[in-house]
Backbone bond lengths (Angstrom), bond angles and torsions (degrees), N, CA, C in turn:
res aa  C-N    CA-C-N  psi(-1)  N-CA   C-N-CA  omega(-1)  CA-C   N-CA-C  phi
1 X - - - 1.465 - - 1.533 111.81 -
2 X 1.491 92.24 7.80 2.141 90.95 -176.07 1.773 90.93 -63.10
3 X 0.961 137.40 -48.39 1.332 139.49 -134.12 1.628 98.65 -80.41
4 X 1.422 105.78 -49.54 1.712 110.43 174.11 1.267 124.79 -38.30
5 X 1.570 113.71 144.78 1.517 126.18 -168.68 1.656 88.72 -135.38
6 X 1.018 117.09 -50.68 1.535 131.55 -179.47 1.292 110.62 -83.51
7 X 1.348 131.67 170.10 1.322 160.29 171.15 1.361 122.86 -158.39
8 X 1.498 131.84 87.83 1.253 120.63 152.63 1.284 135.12 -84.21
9 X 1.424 117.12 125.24 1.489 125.04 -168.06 1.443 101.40 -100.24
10 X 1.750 107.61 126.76 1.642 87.11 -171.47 1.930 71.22 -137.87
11 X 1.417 122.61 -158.07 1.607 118.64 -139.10 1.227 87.83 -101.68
12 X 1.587 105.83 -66.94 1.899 120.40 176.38 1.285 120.76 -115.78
13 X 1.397 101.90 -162.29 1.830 116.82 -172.89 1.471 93.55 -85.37
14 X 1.392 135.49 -5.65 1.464 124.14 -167.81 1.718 90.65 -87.14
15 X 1.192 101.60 -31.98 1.585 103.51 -164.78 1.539 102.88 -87.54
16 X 0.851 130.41 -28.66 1.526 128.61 -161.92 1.539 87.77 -89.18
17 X 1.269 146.93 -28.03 1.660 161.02 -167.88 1.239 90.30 -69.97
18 X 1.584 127.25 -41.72 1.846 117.18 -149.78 1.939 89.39 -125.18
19 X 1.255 109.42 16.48 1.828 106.91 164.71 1.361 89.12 -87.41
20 X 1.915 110.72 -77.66 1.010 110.03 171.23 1.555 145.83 -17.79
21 X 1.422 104.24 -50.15 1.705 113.08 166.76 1.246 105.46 -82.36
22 X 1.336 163.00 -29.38 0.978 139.60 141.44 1.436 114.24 -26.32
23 X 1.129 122.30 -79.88 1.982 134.01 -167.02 1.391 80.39 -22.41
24 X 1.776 98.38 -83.01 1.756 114.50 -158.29 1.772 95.59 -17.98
25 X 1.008 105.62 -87.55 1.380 129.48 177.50 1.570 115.84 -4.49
26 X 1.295 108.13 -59.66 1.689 123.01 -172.17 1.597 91.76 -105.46
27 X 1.033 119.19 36.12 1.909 122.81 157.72 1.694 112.39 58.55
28 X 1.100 117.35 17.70 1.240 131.23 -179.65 2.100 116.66 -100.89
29 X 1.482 94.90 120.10 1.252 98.27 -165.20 2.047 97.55 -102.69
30 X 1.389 112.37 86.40 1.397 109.06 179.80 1.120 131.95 -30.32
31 X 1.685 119.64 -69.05 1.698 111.66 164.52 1.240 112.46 -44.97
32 X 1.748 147.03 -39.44 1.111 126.91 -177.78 1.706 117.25 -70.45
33 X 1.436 79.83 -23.06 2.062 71.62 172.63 1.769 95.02 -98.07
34 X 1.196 133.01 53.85 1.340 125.54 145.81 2.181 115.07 67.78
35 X 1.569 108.25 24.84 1.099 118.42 -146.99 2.179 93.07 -149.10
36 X 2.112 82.11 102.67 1.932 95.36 158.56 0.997 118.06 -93.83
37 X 1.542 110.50 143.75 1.849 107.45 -177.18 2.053 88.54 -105.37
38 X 1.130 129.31 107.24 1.248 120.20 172.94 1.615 121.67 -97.92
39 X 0.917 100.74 135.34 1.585 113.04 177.65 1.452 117.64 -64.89
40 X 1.104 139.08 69.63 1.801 124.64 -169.57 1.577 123.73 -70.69
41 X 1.936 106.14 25.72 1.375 92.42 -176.00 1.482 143.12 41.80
42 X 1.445 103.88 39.08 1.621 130.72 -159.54 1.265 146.36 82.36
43 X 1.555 121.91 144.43 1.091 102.66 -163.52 1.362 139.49 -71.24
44 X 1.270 120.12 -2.20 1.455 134.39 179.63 1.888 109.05 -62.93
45 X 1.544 112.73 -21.74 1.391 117.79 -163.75 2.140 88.44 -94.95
46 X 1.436 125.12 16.58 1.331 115.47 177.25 1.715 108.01 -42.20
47 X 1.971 96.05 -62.63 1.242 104.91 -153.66 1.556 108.36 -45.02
48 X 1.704 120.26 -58.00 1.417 114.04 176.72 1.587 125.00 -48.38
49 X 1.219 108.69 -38.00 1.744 108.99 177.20 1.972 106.13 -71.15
50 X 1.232 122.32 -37.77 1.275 116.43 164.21 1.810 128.67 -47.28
51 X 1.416 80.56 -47.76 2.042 103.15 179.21 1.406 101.96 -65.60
52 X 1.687 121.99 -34.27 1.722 107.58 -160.53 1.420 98.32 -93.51
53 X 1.398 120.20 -15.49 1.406 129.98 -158.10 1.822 124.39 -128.28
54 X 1.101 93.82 -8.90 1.946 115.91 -171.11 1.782 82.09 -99.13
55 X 1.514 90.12 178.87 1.735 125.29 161.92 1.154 106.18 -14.92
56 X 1.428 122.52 -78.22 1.347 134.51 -172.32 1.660 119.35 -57.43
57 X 1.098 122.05 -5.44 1.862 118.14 -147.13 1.642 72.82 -158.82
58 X 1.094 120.12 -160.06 1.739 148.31 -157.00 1.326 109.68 -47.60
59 X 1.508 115.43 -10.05 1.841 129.50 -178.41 1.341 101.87 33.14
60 X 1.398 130.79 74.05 1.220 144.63 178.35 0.991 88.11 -111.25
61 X 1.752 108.40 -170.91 1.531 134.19 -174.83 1.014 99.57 -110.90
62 X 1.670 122.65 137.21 1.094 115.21 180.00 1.442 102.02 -142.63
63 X 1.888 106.90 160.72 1.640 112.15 -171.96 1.554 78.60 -155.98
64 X 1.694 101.67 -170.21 1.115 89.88 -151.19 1.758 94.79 172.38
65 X 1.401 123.20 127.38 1.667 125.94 -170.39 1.670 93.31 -118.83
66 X 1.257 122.52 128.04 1.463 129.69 171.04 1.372 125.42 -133.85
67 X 1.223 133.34 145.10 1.728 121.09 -176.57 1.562 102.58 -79.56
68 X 1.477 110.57 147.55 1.512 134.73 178.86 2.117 76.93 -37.24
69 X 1.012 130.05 -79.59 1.574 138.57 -139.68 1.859 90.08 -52.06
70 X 1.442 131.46 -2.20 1.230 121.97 -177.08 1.211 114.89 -129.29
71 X 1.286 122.29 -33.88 1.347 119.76 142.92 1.500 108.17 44.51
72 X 1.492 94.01 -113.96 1.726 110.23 -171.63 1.733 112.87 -47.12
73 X 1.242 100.90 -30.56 1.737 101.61 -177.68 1.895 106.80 -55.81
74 X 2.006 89.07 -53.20 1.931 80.83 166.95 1.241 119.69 -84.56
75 X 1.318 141.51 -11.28 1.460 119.92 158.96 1.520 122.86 -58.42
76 X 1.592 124.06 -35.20 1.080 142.11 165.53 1.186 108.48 -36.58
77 X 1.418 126.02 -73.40 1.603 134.98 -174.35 1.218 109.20 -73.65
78 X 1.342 138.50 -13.93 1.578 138.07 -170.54 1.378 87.20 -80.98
79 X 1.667 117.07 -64.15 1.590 112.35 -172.24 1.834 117.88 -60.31
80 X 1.461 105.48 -30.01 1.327 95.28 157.06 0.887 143.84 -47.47
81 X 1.120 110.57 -54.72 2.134 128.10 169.00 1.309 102.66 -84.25
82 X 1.446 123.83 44.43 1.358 126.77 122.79 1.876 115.29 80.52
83 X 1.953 92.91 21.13 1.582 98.67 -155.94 1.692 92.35 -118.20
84 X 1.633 128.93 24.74 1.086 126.94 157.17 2.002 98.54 157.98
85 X 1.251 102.68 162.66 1.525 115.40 158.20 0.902 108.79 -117.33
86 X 1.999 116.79 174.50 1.011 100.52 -177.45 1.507 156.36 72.31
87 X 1.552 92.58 -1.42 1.597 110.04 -154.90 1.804 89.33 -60.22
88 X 1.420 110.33 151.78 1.623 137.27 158.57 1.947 91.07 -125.13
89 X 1.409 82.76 156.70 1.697 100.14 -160.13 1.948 88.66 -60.79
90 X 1.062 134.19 -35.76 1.285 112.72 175.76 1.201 142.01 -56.93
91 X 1.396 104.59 -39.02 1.387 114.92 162.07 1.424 115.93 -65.20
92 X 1.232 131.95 -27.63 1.629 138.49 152.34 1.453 97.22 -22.78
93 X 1.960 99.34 -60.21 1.467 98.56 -143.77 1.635 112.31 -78.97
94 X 1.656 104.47 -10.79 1.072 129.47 173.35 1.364 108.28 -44.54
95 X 1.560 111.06 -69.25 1.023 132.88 172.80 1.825 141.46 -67.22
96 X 1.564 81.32 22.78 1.562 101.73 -176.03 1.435 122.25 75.78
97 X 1.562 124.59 20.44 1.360 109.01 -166.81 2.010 91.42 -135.25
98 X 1.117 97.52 149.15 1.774 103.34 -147.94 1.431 94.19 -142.75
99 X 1.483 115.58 111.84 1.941 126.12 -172.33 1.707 95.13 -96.81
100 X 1.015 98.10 123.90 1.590 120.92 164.12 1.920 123.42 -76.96
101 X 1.491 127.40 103.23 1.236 113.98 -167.46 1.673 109.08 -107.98
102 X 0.829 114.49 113.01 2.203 144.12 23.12 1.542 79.46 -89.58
103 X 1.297 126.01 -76.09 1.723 112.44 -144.49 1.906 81.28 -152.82
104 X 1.339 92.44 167.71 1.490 100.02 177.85 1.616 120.78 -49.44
105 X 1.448 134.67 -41.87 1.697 103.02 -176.38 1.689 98.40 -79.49
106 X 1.184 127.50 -7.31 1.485 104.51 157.07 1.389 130.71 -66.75
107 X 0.834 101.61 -2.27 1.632 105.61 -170.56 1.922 89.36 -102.22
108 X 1.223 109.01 -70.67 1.364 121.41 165.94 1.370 114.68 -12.46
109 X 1.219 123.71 -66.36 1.497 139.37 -170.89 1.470 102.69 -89.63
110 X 1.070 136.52 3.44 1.989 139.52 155.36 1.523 108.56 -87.18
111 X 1.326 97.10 -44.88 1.587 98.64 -178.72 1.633 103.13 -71.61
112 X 1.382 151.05 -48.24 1.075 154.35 -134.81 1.309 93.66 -110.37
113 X 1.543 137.73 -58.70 1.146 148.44 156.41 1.431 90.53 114.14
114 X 1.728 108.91 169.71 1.868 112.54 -142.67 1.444 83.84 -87.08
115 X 1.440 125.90 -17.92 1.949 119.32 -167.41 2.061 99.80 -74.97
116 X 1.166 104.16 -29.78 1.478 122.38 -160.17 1.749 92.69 -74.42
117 X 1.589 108.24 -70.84 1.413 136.35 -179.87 1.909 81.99 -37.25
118 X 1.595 119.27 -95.91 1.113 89.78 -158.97 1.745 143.83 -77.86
119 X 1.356 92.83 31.88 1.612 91.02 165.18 1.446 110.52 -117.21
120 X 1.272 117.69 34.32 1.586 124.18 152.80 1.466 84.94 -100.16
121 X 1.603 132.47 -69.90 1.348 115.26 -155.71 1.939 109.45 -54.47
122 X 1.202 127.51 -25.55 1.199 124.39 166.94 0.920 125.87 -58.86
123 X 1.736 129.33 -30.96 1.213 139.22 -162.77 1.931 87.20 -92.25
124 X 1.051 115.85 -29.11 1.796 116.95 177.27 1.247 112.46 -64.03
125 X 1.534 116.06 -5.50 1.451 125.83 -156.60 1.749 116.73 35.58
126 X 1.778 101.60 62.81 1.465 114.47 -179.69 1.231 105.19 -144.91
127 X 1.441 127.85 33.67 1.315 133.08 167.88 1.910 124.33 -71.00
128 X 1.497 85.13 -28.03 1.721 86.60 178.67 1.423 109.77 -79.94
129 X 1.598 97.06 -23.88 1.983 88.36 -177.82 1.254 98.52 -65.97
130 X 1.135 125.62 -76.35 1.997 128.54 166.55 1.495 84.58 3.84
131 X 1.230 101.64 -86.75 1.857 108.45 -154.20 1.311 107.33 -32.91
132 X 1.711 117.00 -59.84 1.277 130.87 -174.87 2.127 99.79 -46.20
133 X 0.944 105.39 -67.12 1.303 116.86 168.25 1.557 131.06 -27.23
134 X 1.431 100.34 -51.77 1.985 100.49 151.02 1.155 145.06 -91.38
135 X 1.367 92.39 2.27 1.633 100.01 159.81 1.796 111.33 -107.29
136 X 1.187 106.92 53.38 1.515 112.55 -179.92 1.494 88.61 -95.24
137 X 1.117 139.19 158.96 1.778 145.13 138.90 1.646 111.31 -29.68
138 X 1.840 108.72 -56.04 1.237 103.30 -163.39 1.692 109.49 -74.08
139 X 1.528 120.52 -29.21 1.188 127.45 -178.35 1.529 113.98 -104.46
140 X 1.012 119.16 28.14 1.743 125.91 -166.78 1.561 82.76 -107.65
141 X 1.688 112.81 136.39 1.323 125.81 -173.01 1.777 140.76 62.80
142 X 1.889 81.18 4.63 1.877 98.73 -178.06 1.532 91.58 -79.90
143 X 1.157 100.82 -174.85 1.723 127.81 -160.39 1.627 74.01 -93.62
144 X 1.718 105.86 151.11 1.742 109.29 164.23 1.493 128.79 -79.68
145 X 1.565 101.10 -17.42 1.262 109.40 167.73 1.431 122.42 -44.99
146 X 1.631 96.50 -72.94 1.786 95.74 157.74 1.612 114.13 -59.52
147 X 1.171 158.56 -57.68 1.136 157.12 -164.58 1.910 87.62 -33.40
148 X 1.268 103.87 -73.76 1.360 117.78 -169.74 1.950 112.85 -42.38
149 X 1.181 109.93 -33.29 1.574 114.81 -157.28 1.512 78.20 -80.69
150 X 1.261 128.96 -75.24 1.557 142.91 -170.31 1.877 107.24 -34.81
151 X 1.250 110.98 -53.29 1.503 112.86 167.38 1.597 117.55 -51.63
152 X 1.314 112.74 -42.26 1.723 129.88 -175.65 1.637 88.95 -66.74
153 X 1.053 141.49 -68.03 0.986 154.78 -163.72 1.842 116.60 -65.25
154 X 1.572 117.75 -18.45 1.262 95.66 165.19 1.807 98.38 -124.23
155 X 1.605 100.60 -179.60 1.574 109.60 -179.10 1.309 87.78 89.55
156 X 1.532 107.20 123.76 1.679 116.86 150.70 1.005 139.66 -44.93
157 X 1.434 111.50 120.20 1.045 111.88 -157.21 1.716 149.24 65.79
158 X 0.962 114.88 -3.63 1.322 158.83 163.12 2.245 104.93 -40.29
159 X 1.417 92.60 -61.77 1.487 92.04 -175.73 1.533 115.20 -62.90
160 X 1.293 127.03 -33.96 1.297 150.89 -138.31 1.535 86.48 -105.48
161 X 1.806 127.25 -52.51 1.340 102.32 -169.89 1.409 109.21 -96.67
162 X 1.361 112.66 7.00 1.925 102.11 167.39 1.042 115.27 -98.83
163 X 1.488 125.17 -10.89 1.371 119.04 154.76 1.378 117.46 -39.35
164 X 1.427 116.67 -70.88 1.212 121.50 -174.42 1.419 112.98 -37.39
165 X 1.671 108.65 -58.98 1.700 119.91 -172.79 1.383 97.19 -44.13
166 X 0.981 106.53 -68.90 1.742 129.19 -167.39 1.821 94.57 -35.18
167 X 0.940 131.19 -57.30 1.766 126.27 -161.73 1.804 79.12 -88.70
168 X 1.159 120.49 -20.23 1.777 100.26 -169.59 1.624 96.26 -88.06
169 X 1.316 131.60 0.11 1.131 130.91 162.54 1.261 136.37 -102.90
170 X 1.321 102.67 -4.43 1.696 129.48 -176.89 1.820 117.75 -75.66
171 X 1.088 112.95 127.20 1.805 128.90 -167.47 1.480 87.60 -64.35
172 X 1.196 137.21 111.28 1.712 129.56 175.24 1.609 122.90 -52.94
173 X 1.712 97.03 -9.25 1.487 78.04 161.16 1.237 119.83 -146.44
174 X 1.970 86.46 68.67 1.733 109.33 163.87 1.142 118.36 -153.97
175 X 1.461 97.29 46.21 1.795 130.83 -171.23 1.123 108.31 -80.17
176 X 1.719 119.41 99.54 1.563 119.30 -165.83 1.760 118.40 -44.94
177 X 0.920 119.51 133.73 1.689 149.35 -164.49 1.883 91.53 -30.01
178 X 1.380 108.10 -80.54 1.562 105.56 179.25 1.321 113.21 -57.73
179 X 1.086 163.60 -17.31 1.256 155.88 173.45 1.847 117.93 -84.65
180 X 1.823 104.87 -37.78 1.538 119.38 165.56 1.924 108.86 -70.70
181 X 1.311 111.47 -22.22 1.281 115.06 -176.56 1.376 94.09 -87.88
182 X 1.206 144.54 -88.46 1.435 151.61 168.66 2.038 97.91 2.87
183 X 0.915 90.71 -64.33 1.668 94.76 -168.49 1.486 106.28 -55.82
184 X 1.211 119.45 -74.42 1.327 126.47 158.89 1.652 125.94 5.66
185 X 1.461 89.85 -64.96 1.555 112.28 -177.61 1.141 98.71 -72.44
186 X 1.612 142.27 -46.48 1.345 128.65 -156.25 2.148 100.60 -79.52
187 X 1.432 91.55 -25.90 1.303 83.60 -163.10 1.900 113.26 -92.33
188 X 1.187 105.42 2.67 1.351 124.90 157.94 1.760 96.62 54.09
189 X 1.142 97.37 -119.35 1.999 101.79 -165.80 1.895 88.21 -91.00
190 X 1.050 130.69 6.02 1.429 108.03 -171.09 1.972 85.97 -91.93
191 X 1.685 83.30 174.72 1.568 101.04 -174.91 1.429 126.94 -100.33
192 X 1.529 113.54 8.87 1.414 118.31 -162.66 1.776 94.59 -95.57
C-alpha cells in the first residue's frame, strides 16, 4: 500500500471484480495510477475502512461505490470523518462516492438488458440452472430482471465472476451511471 494515493472502498469482491474490469477495459492500469479498489466485506465495516484510510488514519483520497440500501450508512461516516454535513447524494458524488440502485448487477443487467445478461450466462454453460431457477414456485412468473439478479446472487462464487463477464460484455458507452461516474473521478484529467 506504499504506492497508494487513492482508496476505493466498495462493499464486496463482486464489486471490486467490475471496478477493476472496467479500468482493464478503458486501458487503465490502477496500481500504476497509484489507486486500491478494496473489498470491505460489507457495508456496515465503512466506518473502520474510513478511520484506517480517510483524514484521520492514512489521509488518502478516497471514493467509494455503494448500493442505494447503504447509502446513509456512507453518508453517515463521510460526515463523520469530517468530509461534509448535510451530505445529499451529490455531494457524495462530489466527493467521489457513487450509490448503485438496488446494487451493482442491477444496474449491470439494465444496462446490458436480460436478452444480453443471459447469453453470457449461456456462454458460462449455466443457462439450465437459470432455467431450473424460473421454474421455482417462488420465482415462476417474476419479471427476468429480478429472475436474473437472484441467480447472480446465489452459487459460490457466482456474483464475483459475472460481474466481471457482465462489464466484459458491456457496450462502453452504456456503462451504468455509478460505475461510469466512479471511473471518471478516479481518472481525473488523464484520458484512459
Amino acid at each position: 500500500m506504499s504506492d497508494v494515493r487513492t482508496v476505493v472502498l466498495v462493499e464486496g469482491a463482486s464489486d471490486k471484480s467490475a471496478v477493476e474490469a472496467l479500468a482493464e477495459r478503458r486501458g487503465c492500469d490502477l496500481a500504476e495510477e497509484g489507486v486500491a479498489v478494496l473489498a470491505m466485506g460489507g457495508a456496515t465495516n465503512i466506518r473502520a475502512y474510513i478511520g484506517r484510510f480517510g483524514p484521520d488514519g492514512g489521509d488518502l483520497r478516497l471514493a467509494g461505490l455503494c448500493d442505494a440500501g447503504e447509502e446513509e450508512d456512507f453518508r453517515r461516516e463521510l460526515e463523520r470523518a469530517g468530509l461534509g454535513s448535510d451530505l445529499r447524494r451529490s455531494d457524495m458524488e462530489e466527493l467521489g462516492f457513487f450509490v448503485c440502485e438496488a446494487d451493482l448487477e442491477d444496474e449491470l443487467i439494465r444496462a446490458l438488458g436480460t436478452a444480453e445478461v443471459e447469453a453470457v450466462v449461456d456462454a458460462e454453460g449455466e443457462l439450465g440452472s437459470f432455467r431450473t431457477l424460473q421454474r421455482q414456485p417462488a420465482w415462476r412468473g417474476r419479471d427476468t430482471h429480478d429472475q436474473l439478479r437472484r441467480f447472480m446472487g446465489s452459487g459460490s462464487g457466482r456474483k464475483i465472476r459475472y460481474s466481471r463477464l457482465l462489464v466484459e460484455a458491456l457496450d462502453l458507452a452504456r456503462v451504468p451511471r455509478p460505475l461510469d461516474l466512479l471511473l471518471t473521478h478516479l481518472r481525473g484529467s488523464r484520458t484512459w
